[in-house]
C-alpha positions in Angstrom: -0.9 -32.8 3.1 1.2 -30.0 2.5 5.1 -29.4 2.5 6.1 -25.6 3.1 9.4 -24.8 2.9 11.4 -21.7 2.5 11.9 -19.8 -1.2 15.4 -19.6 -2.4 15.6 -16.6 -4.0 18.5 -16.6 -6.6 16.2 -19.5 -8.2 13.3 -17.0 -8.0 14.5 -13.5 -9.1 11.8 -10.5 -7.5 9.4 -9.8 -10.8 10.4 -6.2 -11.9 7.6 -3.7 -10.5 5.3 -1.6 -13.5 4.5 1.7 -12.8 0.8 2.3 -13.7 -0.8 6.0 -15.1 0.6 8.1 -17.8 4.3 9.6 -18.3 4.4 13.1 -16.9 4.8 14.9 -19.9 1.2 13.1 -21.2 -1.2 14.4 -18.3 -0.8 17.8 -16.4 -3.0 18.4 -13.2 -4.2 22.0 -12.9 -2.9 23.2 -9.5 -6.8 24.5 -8.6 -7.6 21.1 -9.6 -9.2 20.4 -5.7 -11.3 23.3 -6.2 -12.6 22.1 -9.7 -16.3 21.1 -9.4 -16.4 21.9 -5.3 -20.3 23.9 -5.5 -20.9 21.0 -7.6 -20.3 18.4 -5.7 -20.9 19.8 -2.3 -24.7 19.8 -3.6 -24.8 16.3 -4.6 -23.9 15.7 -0.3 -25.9 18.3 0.4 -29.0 17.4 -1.3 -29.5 20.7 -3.0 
């Protein structure tokens, strides 16, 4: 058997969220970067 009740949440504090991928100053996206690779890639679809 099971007993559910309720959370109290000063007991249980939220955990603090991460932020996941590199600082901004680390990696820089071209601003072409959706055209990088499109002739590419269309032929893989394609079956060129």
């Amino acid at each position: 058997m099971v007993r559910v009740i309720p959370l109290d949440d000063s007991t249980n504090p939220a955990p603090q969220r991460r932020r996941v991928g590199l600082p901004e100053w680390q990696c820089q996206v071209p601003d072409h970067f959706d055209e990088l690779a499109f002739a590419e890639i269309a032929d893989l679809f394609e079956g060129v």
